[in-house]
C-alpha positions in Angstrom: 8.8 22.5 0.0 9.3 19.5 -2.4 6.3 16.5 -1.4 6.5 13.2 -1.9 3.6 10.5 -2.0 4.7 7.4 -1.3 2.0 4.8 -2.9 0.5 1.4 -2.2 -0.1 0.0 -6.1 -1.2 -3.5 -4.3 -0.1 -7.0 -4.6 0.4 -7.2 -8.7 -3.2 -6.6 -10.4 -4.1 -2.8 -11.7 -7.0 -3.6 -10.1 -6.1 -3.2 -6.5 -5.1 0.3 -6.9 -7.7 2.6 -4.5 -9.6 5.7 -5.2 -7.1 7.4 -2.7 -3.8 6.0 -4.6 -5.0 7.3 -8.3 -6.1 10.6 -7.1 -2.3 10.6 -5.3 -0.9 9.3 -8.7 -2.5 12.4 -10.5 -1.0 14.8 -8.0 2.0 14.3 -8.6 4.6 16.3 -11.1 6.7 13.2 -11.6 6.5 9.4 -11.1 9.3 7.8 -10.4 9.5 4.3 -11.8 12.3 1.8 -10.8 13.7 -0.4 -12.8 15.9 -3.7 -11.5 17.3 -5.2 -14.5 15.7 -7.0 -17.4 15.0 -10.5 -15.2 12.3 -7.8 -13.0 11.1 -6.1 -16.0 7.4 -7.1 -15.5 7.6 -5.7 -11.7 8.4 -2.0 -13.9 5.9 -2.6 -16.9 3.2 -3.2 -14.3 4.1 0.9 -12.8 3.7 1.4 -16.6 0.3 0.1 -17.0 -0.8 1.4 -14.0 0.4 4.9 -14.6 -1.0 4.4 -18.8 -4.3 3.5 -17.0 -4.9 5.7 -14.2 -2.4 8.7 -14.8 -4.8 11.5 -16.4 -2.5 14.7 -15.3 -1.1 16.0 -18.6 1.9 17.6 -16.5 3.2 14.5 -15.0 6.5 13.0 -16.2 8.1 9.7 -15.2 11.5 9.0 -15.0 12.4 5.9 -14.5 16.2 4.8 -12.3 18.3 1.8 -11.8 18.0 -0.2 -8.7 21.5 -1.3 -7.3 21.6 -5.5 -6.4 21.6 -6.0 -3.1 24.9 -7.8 -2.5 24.7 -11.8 -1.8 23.8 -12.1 2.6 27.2 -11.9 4.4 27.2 -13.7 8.0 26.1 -11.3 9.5 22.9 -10.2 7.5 22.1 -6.7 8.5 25.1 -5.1 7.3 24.3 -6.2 3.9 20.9 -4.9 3.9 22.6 -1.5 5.3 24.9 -0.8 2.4 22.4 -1.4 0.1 19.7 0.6 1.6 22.5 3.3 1.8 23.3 3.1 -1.9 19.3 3.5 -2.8 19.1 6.5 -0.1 21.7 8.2 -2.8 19.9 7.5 -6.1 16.4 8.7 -3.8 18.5 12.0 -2.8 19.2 12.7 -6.6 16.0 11.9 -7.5 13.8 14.4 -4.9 16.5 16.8 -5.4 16.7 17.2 -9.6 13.7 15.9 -10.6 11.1 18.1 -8.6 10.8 21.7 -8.7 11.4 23.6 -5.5 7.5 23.6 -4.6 6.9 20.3 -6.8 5.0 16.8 -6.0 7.0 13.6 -6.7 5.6 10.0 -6.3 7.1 6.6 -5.9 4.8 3.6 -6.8 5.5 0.6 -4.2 4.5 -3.0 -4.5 2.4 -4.0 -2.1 1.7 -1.4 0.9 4.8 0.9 2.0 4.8 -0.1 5.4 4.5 -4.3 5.1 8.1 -5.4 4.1 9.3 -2.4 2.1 12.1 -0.2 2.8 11.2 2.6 1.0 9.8 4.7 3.9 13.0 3.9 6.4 15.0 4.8 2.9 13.7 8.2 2.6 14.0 8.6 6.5 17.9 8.2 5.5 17.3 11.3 3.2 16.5 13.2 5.3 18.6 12.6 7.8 21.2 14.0 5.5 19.8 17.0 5.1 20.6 17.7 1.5 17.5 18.0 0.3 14.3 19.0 2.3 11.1 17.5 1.5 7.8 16.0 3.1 5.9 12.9 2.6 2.7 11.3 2.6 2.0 7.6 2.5 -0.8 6.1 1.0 -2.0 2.5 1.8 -2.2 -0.5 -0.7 -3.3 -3.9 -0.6 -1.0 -6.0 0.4 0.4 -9.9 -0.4 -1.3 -11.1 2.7 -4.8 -9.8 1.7 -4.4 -10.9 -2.3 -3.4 -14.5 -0.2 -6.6 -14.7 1.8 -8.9 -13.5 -1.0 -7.4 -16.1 -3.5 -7.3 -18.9 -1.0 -11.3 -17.8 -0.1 -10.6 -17.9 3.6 -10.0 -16.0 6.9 -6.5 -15.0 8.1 -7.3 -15.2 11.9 -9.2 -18.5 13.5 -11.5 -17.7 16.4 -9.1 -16.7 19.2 -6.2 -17.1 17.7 -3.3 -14.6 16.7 -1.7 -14.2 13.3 2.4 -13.7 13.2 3.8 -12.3 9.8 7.3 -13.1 9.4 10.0 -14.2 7.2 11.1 -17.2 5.7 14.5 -16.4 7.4 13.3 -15.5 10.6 10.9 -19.2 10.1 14.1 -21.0 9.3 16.2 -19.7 12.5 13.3 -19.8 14.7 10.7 -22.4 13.5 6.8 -21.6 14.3 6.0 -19.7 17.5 3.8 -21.4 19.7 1.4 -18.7 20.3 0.7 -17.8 17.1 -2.4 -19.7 15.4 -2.0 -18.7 12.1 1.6 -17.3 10.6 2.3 -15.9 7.1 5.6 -16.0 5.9 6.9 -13.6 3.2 10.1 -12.7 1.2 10.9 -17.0 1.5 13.3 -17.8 -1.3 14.6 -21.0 -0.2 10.5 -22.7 0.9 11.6 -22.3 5.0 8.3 -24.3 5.1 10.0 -27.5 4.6 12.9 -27.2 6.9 9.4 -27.4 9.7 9.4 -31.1 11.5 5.2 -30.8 12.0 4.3 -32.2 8.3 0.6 -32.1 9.9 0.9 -28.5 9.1 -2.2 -26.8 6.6 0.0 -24.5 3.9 -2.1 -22.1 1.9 0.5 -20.9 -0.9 0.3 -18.3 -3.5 2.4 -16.8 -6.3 1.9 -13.8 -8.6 -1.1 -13.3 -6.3 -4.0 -11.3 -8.5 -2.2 -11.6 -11.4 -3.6 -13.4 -14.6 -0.1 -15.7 -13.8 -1.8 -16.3 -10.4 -0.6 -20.1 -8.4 -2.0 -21.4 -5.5 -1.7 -24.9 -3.6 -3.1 -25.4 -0.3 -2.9 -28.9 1.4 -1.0 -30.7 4.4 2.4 -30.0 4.4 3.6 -33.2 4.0 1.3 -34.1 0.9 2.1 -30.4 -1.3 5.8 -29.5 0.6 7.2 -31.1 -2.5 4.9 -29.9 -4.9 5.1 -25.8 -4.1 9.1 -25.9 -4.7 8.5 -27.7 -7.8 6.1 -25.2 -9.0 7.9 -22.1 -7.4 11.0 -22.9 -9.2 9.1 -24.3 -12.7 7.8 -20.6 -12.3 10.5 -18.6 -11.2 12.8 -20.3 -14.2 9.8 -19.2 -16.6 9.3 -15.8 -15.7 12.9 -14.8 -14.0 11.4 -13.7 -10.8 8.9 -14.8 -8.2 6.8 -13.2 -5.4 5.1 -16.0 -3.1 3.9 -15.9 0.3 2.3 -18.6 2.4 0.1 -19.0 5.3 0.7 -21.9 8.0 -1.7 -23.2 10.6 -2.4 -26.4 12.6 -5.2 -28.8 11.6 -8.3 -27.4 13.3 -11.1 -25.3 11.9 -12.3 -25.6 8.5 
């Protein structure tokens, strides 16, 4: 039966990548590499340099496919997100099913860790579903955006007793901060949700490019660097044609 490994590559540096995640890398036959247009083309010459680094199986391949846009949010938003999930699912289907041999090993690189915000695993559960092509899969972790954040920032993600909540700058925008949560990180925030907050007491600890020679952070009150981080974000984001940011929030309190 075909295998795939689905692999953590961490948060933008080559040098996240685990023991585990290059020995998967030289397992597999073929390394699929996607590509979403010229604006993202670092996010595929990273998987490049990664693979030029690391990959020292002479019998892997890489083939590299074209990632459809995700279509602009309708009102509803998970219909959106559906149809473009579906329209991956096809390309992954074509992939698994004429790219690897019958008793093959395929691998596809993911940014960050496949089960933090990635869509990759509940895409190839669509696969499957279909029953096309049979295969099995193995996930292996990576660092994620959250850990690069803390690292960068030199502190601790939890206070003493207190809970962490990882959402959205969506969900942040609809919903605001939860009050139970003592420390929340907010990923996939295109539009700074922190500033739509009324509590401009609030500590942000903000990164972009995290581990990255392009590396940005800014921590501060949220009422003195609010301004400042969607300055920078979109200085950067103009510069390079694509950002990945995520922030931490937290009342004043502990060091």
């Amino acid at each position: 039966m075909r295998k795939l490994l689905v692999i953590g590559i961490g948060a933008g540096n080559p040098d996240h990548m685990t023991v585990q995640a290059i020995d998967a890398l030289n397992r597999a036959d073929v390394l699929f590499i996607p590509d979403k247009g010229e604006a993202k083309n670092d996010l595929a010459d990273l998987r490049r340099r990664i693979c030029d680094r690391f990959v020292t199986n002479p019998n892997s391949r890489r083939v590299e496919f074209d990632v459809p846009v995700r279509a602009e949010p309708a009102p509803s938003y998970r219909p959106t997100v559906d149809d473009w999930h579906e329209a991956i699912a096809a390309i992954y289907e074509g992939l698994i099913r004429d790219e690897i041999a019958g008793n093959g090993c395929g691998a596809f690189l993911i940014w960050g860790d496949p089960s933090l915000y990635d869509s990759a695993l509940r895409i190839l559960e669509r696969v499957r579903l279909r029953e096309n092509v049979a295969f099995e899969f193995e996930v292996i972790p990576g660092i994620t955006a959250i850990q690069a954040l803390a690292a960068s920032h030199k502190m601790a993600l939890n206070r003493i007793g207190d809970s962490i909540l990882v959402t959205t700058g969506r969900r942040l925008t609809l919903e605001g901060l939860a009050d139970n949560a003592g420390s929340t990180v907010v990923m996939l925030d295109g539009k700074c949700a922190f500033n739509t907050l009324a509590d401009k007491d609030l500590i942000i600890h903000w990164g972009a490019y995290l581990g990255t020679p392009d590396e940005i952070i800014i921590s501060g009150r949220l009422a003195d660097v609010g301004a400042q981080i969607e300055k920078v974000r979109e200085e950067a984001r103009l510069r390079k044609g694509w950002i990945m940011d995520t922030y931490l929030l937290r009342k004043p309190g502990e060091a």
